[in-house]
TIVEXTOR-303490 format. One record per residue (C-alpha): residue number from 1; x, z, y. Coordinates in nm, 2 decimals. Layout:
<atoms>
    n       u       w       v
  NUM       X       Z       Y
...
</atoms>
This chain:
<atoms>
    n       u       w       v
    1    0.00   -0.91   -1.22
    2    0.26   -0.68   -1.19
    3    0.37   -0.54   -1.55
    4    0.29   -0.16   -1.59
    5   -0.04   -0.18   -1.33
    6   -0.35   -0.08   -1.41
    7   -0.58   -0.34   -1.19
    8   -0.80   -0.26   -0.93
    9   -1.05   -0.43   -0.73
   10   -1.01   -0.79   -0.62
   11   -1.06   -0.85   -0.21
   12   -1.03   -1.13    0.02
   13   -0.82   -0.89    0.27
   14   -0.68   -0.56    0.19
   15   -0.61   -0.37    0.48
   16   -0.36   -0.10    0.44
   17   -0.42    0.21    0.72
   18   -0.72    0.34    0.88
   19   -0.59    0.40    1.21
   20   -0.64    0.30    1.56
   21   -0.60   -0.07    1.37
   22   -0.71   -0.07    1.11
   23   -1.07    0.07    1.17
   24   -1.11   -0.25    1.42
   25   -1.00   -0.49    1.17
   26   -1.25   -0.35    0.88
   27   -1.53   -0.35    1.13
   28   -1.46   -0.71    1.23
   29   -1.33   -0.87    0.93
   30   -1.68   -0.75    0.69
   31   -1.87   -0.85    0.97
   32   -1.83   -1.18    0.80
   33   -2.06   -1.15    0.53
   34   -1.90   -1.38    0.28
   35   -1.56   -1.19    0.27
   36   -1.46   -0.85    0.08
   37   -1.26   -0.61    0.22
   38   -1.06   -0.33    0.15
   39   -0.93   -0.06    0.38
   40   -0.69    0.18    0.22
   41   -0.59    0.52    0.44
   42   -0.34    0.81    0.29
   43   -0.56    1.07    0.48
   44   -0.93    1.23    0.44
   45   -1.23    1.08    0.59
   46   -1.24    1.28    0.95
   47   -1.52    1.57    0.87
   48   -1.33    1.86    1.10
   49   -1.52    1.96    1.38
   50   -1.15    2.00    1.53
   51   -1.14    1.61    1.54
   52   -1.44    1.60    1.74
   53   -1.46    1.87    1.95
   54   -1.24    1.73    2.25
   55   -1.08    2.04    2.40
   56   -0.93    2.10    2.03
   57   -0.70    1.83    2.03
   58   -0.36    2.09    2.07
   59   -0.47    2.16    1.75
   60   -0.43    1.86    1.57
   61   -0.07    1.82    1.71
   62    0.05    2.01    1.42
   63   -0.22    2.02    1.19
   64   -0.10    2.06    0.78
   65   -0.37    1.78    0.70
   66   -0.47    1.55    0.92
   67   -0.07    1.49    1.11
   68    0.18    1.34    0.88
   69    0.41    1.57    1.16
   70    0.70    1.36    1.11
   71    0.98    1.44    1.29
   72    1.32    1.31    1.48
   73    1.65    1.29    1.35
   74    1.89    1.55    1.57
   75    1.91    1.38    1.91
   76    2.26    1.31    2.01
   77    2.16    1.32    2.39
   78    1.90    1.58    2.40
   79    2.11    1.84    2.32
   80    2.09    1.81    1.95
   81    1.71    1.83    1.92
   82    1.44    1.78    1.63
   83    1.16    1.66    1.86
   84    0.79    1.69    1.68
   85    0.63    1.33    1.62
   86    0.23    1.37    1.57
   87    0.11    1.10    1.40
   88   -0.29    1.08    1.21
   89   -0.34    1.14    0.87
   90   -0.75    1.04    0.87
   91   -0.96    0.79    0.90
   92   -0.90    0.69    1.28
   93   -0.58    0.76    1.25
   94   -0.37    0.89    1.54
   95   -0.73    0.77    1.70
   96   -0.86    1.12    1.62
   97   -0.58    1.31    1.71
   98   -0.47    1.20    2.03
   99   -0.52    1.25    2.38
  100   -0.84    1.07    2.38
  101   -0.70    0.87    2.72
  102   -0.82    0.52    2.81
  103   -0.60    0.28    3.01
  104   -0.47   -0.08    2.95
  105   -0.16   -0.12    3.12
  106    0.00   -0.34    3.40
  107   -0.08   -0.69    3.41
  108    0.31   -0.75    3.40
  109    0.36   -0.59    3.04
  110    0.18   -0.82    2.89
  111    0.26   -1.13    3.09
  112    0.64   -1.01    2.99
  113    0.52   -1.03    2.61
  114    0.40   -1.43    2.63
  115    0.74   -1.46    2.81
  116    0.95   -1.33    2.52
  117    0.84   -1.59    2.33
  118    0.49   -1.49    2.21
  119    0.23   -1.74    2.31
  120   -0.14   -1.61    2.33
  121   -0.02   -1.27    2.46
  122   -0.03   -1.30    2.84
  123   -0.29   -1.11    3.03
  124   -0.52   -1.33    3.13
  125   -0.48   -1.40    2.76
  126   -0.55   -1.08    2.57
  127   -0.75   -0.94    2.88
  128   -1.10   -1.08    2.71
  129   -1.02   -0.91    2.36
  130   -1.01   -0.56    2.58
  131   -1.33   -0.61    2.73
  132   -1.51   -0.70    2.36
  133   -1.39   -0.32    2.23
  134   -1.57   -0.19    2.57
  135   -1.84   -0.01    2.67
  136   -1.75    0.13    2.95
  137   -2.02    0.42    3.10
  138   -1.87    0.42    3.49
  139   -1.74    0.10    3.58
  140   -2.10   -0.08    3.49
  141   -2.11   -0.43    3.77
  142   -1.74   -0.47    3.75
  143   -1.56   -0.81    3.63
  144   -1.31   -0.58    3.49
  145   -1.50   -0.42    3.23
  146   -1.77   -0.44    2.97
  147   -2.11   -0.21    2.85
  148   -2.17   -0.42    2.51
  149   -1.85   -0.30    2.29
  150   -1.84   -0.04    2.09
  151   -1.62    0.18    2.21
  152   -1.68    0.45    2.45
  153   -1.49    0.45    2.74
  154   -1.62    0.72    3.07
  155   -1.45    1.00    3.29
  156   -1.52    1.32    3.19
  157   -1.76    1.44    3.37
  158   -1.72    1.78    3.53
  159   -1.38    1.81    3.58
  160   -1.10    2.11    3.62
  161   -1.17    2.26    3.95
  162   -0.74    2.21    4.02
  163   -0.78    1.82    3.95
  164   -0.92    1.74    4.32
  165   -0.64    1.97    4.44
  166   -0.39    1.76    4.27
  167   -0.51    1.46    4.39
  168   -0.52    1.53    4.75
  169   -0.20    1.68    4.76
  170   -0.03    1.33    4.65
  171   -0.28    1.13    4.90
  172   -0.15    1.35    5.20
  173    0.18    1.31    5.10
  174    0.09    0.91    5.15
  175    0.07    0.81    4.81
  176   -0.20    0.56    4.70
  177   -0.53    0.65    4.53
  178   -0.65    0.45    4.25
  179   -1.04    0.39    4.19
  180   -0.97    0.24    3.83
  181   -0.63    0.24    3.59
  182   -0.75   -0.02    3.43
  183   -0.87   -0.26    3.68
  184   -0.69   -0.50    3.94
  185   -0.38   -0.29    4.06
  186   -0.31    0.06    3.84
  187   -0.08    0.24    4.04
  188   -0.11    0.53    4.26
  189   -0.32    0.91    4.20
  190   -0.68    0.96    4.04
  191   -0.84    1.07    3.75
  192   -0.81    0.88    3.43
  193   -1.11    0.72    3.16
  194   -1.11    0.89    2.81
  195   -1.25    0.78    2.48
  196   -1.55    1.01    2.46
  197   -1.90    0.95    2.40
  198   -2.15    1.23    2.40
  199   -1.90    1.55    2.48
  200   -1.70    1.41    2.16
  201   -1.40    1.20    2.06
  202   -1.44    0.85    2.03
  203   -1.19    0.72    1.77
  204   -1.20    0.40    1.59
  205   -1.35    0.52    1.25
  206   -1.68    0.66    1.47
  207   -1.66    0.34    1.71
  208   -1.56    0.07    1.51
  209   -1.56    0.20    1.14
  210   -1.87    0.44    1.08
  211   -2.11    0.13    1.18
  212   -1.99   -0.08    0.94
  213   -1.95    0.16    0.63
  214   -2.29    0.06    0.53
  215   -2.19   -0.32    0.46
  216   -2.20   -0.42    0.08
  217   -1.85   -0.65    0.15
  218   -1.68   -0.31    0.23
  219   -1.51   -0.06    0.06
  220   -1.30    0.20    0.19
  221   -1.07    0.41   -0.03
  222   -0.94    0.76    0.14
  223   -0.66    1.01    0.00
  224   -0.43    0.78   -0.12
  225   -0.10    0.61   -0.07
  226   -0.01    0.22   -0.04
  227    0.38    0.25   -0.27
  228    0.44   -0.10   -0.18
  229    0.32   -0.47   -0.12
  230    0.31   -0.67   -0.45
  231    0.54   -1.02   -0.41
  232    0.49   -1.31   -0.67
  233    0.65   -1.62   -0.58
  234    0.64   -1.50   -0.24
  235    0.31   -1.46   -0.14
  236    0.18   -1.10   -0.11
  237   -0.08   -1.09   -0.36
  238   -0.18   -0.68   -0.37
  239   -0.13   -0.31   -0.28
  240    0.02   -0.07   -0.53
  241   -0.14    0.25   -0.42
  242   -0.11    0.61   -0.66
  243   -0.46    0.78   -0.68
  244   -0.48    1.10   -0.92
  245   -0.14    1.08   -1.11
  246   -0.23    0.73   -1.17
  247   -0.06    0.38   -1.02
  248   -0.29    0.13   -0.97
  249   -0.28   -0.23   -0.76
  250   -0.57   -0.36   -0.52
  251   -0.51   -0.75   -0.51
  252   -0.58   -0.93   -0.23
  253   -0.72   -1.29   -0.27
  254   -0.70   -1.44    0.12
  255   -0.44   -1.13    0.31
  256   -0.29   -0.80    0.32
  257   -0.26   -0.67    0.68
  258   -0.03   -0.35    0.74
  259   -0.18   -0.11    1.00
  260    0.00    0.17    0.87
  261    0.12    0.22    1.26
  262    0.52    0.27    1.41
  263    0.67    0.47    1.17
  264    0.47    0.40    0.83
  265    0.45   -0.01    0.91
  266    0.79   -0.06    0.86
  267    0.84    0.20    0.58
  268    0.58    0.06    0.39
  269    0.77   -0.33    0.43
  270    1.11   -0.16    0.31
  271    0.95    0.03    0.03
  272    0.80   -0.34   -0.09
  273    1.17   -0.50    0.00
  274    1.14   -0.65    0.31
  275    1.39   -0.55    0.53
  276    1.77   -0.50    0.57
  277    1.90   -0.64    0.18
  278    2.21   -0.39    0.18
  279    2.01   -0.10    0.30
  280    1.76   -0.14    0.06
  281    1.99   -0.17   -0.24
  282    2.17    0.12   -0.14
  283    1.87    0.30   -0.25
  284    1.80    0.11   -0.53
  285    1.52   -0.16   -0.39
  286    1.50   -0.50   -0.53
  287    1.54   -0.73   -0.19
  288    1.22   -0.94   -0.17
  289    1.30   -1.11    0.19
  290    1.60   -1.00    0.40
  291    1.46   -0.94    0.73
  292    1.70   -0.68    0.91
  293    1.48   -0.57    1.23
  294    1.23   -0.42    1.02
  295    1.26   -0.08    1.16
  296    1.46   -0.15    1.46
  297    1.37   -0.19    1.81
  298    1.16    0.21    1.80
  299    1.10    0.32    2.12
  300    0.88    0.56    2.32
  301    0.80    0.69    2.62
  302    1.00    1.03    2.73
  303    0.87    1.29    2.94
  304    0.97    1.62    3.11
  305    0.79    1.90    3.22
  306    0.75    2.10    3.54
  307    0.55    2.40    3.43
  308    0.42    2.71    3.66
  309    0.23    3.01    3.57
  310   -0.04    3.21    3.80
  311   -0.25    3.48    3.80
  312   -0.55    3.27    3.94
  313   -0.83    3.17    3.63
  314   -0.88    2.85    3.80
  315   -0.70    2.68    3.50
  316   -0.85    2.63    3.14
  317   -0.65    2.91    2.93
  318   -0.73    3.21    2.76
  319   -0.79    3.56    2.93
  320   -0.96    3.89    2.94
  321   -1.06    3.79    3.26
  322   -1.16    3.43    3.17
  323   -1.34    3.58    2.88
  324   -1.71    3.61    3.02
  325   -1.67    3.22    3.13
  326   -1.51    3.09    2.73
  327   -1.85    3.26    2.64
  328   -2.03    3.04    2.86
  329   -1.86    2.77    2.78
  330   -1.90    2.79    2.41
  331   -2.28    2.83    2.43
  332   -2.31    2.51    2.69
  333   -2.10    2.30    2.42
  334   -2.30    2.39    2.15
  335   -2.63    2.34    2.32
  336   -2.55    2.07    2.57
  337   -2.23    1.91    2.48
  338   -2.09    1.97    2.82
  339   -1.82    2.22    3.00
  340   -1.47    2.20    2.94
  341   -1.44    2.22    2.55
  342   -1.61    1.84    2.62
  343   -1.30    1.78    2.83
  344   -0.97    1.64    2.66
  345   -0.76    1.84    2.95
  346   -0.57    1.60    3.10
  347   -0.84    1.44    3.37
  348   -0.58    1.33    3.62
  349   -0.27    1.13    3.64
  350   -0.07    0.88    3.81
  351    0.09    0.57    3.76
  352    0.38    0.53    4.04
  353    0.71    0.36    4.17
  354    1.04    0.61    4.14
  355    1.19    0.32    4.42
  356    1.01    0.11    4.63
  357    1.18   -0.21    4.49
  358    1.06   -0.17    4.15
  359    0.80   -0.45    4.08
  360    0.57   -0.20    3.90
  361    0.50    0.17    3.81
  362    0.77    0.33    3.63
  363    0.68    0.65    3.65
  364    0.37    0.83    3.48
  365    0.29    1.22    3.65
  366    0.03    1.40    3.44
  367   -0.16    1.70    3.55
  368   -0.16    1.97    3.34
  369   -0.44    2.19    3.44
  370   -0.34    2.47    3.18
  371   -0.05    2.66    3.07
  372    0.14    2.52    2.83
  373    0.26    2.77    2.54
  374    0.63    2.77    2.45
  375    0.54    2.89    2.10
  376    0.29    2.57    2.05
  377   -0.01    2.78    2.01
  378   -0.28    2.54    2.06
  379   -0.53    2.76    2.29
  380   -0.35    2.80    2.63
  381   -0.31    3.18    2.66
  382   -0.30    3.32    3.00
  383   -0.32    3.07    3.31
  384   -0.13    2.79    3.47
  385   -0.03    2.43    3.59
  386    0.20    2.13    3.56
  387    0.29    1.81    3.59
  388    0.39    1.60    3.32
  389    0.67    1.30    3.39
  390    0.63    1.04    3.19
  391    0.89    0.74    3.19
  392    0.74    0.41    3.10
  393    0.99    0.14    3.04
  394    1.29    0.35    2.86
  395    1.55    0.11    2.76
  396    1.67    0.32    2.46
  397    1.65    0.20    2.14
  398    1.64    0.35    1.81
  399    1.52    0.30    1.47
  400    1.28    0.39    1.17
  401    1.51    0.38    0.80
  402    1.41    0.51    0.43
  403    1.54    0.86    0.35
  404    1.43    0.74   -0.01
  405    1.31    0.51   -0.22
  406    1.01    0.74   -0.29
  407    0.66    0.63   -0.11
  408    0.61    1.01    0.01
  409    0.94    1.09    0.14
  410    0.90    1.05    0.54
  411    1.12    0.81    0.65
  412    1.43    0.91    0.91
  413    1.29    0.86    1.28
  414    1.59    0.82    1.51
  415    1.43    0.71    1.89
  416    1.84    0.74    2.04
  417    1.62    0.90    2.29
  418    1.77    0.88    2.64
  419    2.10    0.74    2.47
  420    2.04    0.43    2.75
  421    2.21    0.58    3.08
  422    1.94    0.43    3.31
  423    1.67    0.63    3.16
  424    1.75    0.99    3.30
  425    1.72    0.88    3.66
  426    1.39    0.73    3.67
  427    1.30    1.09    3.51
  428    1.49    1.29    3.78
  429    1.35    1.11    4.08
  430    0.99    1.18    3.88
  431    1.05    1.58    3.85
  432    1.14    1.64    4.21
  433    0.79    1.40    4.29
  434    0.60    1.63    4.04
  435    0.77    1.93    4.18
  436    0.70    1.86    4.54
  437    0.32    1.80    4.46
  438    0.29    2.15    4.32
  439    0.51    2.35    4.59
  440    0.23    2.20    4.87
  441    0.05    2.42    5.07
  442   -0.25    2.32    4.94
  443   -0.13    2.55    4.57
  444    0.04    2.81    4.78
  445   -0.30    3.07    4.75
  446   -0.23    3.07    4.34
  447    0.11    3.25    4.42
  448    0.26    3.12    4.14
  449    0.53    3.11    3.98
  450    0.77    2.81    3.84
  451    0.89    2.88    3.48
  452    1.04    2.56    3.37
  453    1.27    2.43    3.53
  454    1.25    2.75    3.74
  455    1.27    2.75    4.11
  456    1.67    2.77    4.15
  457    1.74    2.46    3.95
  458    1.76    2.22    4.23
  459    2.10    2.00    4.19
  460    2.07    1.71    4.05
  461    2.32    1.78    3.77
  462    2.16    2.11    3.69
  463    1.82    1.88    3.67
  464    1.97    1.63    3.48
  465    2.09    1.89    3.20
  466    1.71    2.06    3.24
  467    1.57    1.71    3.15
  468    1.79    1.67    2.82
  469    1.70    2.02    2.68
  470    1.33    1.97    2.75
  471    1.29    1.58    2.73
  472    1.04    1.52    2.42
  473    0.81    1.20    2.35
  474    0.44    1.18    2.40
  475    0.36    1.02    2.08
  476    0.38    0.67    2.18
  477    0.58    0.52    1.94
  478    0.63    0.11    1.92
  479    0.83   -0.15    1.84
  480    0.94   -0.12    1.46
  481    0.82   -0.42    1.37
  482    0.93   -0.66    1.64
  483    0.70   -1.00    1.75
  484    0.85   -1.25    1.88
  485    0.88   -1.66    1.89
  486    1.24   -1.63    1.75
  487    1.35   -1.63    1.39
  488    1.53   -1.26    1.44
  489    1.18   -1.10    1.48
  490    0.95   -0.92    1.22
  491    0.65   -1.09    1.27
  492    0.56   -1.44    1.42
  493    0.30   -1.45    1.78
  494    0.04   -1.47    1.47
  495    0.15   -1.15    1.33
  496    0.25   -1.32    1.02
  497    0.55   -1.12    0.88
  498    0.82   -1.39    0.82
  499    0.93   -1.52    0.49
  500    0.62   -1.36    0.29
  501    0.31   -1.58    0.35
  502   -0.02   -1.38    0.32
  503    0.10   -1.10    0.50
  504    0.07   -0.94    0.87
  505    0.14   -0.63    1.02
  506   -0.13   -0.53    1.31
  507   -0.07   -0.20    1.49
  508    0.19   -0.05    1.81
  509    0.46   -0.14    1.57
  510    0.45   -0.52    1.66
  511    0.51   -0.44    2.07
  512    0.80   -0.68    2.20
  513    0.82   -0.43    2.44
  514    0.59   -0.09    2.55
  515    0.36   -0.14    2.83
  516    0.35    0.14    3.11
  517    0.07    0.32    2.99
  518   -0.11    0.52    2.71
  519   -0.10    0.25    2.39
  520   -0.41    0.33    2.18
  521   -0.64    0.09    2.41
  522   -0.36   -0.19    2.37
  523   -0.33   -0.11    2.03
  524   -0.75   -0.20    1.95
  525   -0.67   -0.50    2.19
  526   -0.41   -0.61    1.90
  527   -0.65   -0.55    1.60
  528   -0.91   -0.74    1.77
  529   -0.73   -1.03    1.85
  530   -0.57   -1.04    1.50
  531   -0.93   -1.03    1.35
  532   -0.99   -1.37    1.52
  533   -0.60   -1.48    1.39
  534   -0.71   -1.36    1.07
  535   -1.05   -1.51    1.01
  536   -0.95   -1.84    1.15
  537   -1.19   -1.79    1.47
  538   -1.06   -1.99    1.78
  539   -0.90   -1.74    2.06
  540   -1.12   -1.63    2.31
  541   -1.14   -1.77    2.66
  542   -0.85   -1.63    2.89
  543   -0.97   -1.47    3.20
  544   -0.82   -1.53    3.56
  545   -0.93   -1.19    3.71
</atoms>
């Protein structure tokens, strides 16, 4: 024991975040009854009705106790820009503050994974651990999905009036629509699953988690923070965590497993010195393992906005005109669970090729049927619509450092957003697609006007300049700690993070790469196939769909 610790409890796994990861791994790990487990989360358990009302989720973006609301570094090619990064403080983690949105990813993403080195990962490969999360309300006699899991997966139900318009438009214009965006081929216009179950969110402490609190071989601890990995003879053997003015360690027996997500994963290595050795004794850290990627490889995916604004109260937003409806609306969520507050907004996207050579979608376009507030007041005020372009293989790179030794200093979040010249095209092509949706006849009887970029910015370079002052992430973040087959990489295809045995990191922070889609499904995928790593279970059978 470490001198100066005042012991905790002994468990066979510690597991250190209750996010999106972390929540799967406690549920599956205690259902092995003759195991103990500990899950340790910074945040409160999730008790706001804000968390699980859907339509309040632009209120969690910046929300003084459930976000961490971490932030970028300046970026250099965005105009100099502090970009706002959302990430859970609660039990679900970003899980129960997100977008709620369900969708796997192309087949090629992952297949790409196995062939970087990372055995196990292909589709066909990590395909079945998908379908165990699953229960899946709308797709119920398809190969491609499951009803048994225990996550809730369904479209939402009585969609924005706006969505069918949207959709149309892109059909006549000869685009593709897609039945299902996570089944066979996801590419082309339709509306998108969610994570809701019952007009609420569906995060992984109410799917996963809240079942399983009633097991005797689990404990979970909330409001307080994992300072660092204990290292003896190097072999994690506990969690230093401060509770009440106190320090205290939580010693794992069997493994720790870091699910402390993109940002707070590799923070959480470097504060327990694992990482870069002359970085971490510039601040002072005693070098336990020299592994320099461990914050490295951080990217995202970028997106720009075409926004207008219209008179019409077709939209969700706030209005004296909309007023007598918001009543109505209320009253039918709090008696029925239905209308749009049991919406999470964005119904409708698609997943498209910028270039007809590409060999799968690079381009995300979501429909925004709402205005969006400059000011980042959460309730739409007034009425409007958009598309959001979403860029889904970025090639920039940036990276997640310590600002300090001290475990509740953020760390410095530099994404080098758009610093990789091939990433603003994709993104220009995208806005004049998302554009030319919304100036179709078919949205010509809103008479509406476009307020970002604004009608008269046409040229390319003009556009170009319009995407680098308005380019932000959508909360996406991967890659910080790096798997990989080769020596270089953070953790192993086991998720073993290399050079301290008894230790894995499981969360978005171990993608080679990011996959072309919303990450919180793939993200469960990786804590469910880490559960089976983890309790020695043999994989389960790849599927040839």
């Amino acid at each position: 024991m470490t001198p100066g610790l005042e012991r905790g409890s002994d468990f066979d796994f510690v597991i250190v975040g209750a996010g999106s990861a972390g929540c799967v791994l406690a549920n599956r790990l205690s259902a092995d009854p003759n195991v103990t487990v500990c899950l340790i989360e910074a945040g409160p358990p999730d008790r706001s009705w804000l968390i699980h009302v859907p339509a309040a989720v632009a209120a969690l973006l910046r929300h003084p106790v459930y976000n961490w609301n971490f932030t970028t570094t300046p970026q250099q090619h965005l105009d100099g820009r502090v970009i706002p990064l959302p990430r859970g403080r609660v039990l679900g983690g970003t899980s129960s503050i997100n977008g709620m949105v369900y969708i796997r990813g192309h087949r090629k993403d992952f297949d790409d994974w196995a062939a970087m080195g990372n055995p196990g990962w292909s589709f066909r490969e990590v395909l079945p651990y998908f379908l165990r999360s699953e229960c899946n309300e709308d797709y119920r006699n398809s190969p491609w999905h499951r009803t048994d899991g225990p996550l809730n997966v369904m479209h939402v139900k009585r969609r924005n009036p706006l969505i069918p318009l949207f959709i149309d438009t892109a059909l006549a214009m000869g685009y593709p629509y897609c039945e299902d965006f996570s089944g066979p081929n996801p590419e082309g216009f339709g509306p998108r699953q969610s994570n809701l179950r019952g007009g609420r969110r569906e995060s992984t402490a109410t799917s996963f988690l809240k079942p399983a609190l009633g097991r005797p071989n689990l404990e979970v601890i909330t409001d307080v923070l994992a300072r660092r990995i204990i290292i003896e003879n190097g072999r994690a053997t506990g969690v230093e965590i401060g509770q009440g003015g106190a320090t205290r360690l939580i010693s794992a027996k069997r493994e720790i497993v870091i699910s402390c997500g993109a940002f707070g994963s590799p923070q959480l290595l470097m504060l327990s010195g694992i990482g870069d050795g002359d970085a971490l004794q510039k601040l002072g850290i005693v070098t336990r393992h020299h592994l320099p990627e461990v914050g490295g490889n951080l990217h995202d995916h970028v997106a720009t906005t075409t926004m207008f604004r219209t008179k019409s109260t077709e939209s969700y937003g706030l209005s004296w005109r909309a007023l007598p409806r918001g009543i109505v609306n209320i009253f039918e969520y709090l008696l029925f669970r239905q209308g749009p507050l049991a919406s999470n907004v964005y119904e409708a996207h698609a997943l498209i090729r910028s270039l007809p050579e590409l060999d799968q979608p690079d381009l995300q376009i979501v429909f925004i049927p709402a205005h969006r507030n400059p000011s980042g007041f959460p309730i739409p005020l007034g009425h409007g619509y958009g598309n959001n372009v979403v860029l889904l293989h970025p090639k920039s790179r940036g990276q997640v450092a310590l600002a300090s030794p001290d475990p509740h200093a953020a760390p410095l979040i530099d994404p080098n957003m758009l610093s990789a010249k091939e990433d603003i095209e994709p993104l220009l092509r995208g806005l004049r697609i998302a554009r030319r949706i919304l100036y179709a006849p078919a949205f010509e009887r809103f008479n509406s006007i476009e307020i970002s970029p604004g009608r008269d910015v046409t040229s390319d370079e003009d556009l170009r300049a319009y995407i680098r002052r308005s380019a932000v992430t959508v909360f996406h973040p991967c890659g910080t700690c790096r798997m990989g087959g080769d020596g270089k990489s953070v953790v192993d295809p086991e998720l073993r993070v290399r050079g301290v045995n008894g230790l894995r990191v499981a969360d978005a922070s171990i993608f080679p790469k990011i996959t072309g889609a919303n990450i919180n499904a793939s993200v469960i995928m990786i804590a469910e196939k880490a559960a089976d790593m983890i309790l020695g279970h043999p994989a389960l059978a790849p599927l040839d769909l």
